[in-house]
C-alpha positions as a Markdown table, in Angstrom:
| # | Residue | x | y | z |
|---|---|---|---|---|
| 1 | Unk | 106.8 | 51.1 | 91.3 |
| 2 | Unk | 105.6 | 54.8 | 91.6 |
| 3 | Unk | 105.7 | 56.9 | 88.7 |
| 4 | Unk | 105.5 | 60.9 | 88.7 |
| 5 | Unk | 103.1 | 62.8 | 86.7 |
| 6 | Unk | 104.8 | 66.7 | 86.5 |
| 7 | Unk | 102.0 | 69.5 | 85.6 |
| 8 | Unk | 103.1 | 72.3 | 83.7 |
| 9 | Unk | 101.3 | 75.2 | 84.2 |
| 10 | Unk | 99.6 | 75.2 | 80.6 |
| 11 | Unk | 98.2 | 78.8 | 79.5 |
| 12 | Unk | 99.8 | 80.5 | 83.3 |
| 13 | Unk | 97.7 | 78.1 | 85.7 |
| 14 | Unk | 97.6 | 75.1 | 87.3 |
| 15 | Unk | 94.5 | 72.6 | 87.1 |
| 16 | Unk | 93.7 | 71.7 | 90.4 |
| 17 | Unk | 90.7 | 69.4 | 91.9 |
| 18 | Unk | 90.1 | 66.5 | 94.0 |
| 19 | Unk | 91.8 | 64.7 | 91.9 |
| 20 | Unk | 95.2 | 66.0 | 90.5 |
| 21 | Unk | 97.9 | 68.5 | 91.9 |
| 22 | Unk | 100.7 | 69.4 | 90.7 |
| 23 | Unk | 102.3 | 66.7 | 91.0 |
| 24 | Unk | 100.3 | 63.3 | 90.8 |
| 25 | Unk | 102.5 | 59.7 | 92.2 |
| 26 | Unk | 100.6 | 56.8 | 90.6 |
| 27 | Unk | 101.5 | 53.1 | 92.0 |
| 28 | Unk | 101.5 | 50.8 | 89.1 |
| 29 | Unk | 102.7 | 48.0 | 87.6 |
| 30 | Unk | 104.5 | 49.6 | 85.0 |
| 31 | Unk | 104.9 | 52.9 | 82.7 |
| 32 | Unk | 101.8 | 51.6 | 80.5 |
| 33 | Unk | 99.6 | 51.0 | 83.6 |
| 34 | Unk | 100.2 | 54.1 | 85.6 |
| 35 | Unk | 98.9 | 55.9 | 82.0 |
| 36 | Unk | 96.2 | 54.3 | 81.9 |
| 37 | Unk | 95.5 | 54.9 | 86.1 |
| 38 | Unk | 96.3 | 59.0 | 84.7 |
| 39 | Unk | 94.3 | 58.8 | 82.2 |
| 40 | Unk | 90.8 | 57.5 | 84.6 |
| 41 | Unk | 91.5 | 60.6 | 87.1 |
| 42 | Unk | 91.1 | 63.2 | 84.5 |
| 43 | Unk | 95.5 | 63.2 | 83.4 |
| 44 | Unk | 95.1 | 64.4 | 79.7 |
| 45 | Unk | 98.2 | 63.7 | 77.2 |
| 46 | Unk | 98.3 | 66.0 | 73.9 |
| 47 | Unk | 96.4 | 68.7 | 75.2 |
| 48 | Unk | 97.9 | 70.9 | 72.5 |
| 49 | Unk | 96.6 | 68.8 | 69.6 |
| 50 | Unk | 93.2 | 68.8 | 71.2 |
| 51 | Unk | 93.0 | 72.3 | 71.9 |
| 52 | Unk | 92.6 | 72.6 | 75.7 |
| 53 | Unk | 96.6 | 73.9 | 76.8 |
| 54 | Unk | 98.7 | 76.2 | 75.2 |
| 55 | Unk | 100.9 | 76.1 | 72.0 |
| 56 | Unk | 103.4 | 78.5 | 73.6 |
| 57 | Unk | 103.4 | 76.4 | 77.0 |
| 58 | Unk | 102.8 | 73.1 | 76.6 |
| 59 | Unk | 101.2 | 70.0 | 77.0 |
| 60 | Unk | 99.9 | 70.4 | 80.3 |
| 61 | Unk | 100.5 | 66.6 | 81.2 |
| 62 | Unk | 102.5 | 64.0 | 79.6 |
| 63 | Unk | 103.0 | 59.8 | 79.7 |
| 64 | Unk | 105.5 | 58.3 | 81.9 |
| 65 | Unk | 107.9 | 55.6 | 80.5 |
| 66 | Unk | 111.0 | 53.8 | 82.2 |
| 67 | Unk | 110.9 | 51.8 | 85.2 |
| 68 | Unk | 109.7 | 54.0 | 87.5 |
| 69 | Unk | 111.1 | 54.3 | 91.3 |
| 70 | Unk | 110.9 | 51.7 | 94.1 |
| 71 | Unk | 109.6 | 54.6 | 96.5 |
| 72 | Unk | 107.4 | 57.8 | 95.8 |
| 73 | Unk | 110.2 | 60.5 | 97.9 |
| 74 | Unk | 111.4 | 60.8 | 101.4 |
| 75 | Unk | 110.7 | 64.9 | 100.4 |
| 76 | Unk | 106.7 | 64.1 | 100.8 |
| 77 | Unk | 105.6 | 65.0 | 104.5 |
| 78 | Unk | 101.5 | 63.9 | 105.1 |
| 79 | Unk | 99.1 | 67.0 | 104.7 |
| 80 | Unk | 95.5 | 67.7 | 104.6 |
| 81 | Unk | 93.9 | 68.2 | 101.1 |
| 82 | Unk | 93.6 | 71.9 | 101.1 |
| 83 | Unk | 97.1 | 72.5 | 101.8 |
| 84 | Unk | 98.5 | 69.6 | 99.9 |
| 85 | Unk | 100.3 | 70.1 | 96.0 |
| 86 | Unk | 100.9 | 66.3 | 95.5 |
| 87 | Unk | 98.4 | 63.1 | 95.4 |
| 88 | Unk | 99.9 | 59.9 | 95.8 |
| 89 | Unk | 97.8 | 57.0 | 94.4 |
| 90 | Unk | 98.2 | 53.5 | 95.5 |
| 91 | Unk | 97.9 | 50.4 | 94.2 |
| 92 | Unk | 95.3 | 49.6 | 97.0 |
| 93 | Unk | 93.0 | 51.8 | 95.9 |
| 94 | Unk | 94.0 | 54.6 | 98.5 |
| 95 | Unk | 95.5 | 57.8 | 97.7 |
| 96 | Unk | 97.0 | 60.7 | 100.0 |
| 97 | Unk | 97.1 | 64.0 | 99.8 |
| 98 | Unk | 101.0 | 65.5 | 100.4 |
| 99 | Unk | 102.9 | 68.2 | 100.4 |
| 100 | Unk | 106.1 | 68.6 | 98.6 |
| 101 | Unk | 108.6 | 70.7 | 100.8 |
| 102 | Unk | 111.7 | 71.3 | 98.7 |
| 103 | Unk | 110.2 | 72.0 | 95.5 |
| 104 | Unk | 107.1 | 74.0 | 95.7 |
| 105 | Unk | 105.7 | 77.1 | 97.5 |
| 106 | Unk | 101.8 | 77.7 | 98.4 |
């Protein structure tokens, strides 16, 4: 199942590395797993409470729960990494850097 990590833009900015995007699709086993898979890329939960995002904006991340979706979105086209906004994490141990079309602008 592939579960979708959303970033708000905590404090007016996006965190951006080789790691996350904006948008982060994790392959897991189930809501509890693809936490955990976050969590070992740098995915934070409760940012507020531990002072590094915003009160006014937000948690910058938060966990996943449900059942997640049999496919990650026919909206993702492949992209290299300097252009891409989403990374897709596999089970396998790949990942892919993509670019959402519909949704966000760079």
């Amino acid at each position: 199942m592939f579960f979708h990590f959303n970033q708000n833009n905590s404090g007016g900015s996006f965190d951006i590395d080789d790691d996350v995007r904006q948008l982060v699709i994790i392959e897991a086993d189930n809501a509890e797993h693809a936490n955990d898979l976050a969590q070992d890329i740098g995915i934070y939960f409760n940012g507020i409470s531990r002072g590094r995002d915003c009160e006014c904006c937000g948690d910058r991340w938060y966990p996943v729960w449900g059942n997640g979706e049999q496919d990650y979105g026919s909206d993702y086209v492949a992209s290299n990494a300097d252009e891409a906004n989403v990374i897709l994490y596999l089970l396998n141990g790949e990942r892919a850097y993509l670019r959402d079309v519909n949704s966000f602008s760079y």
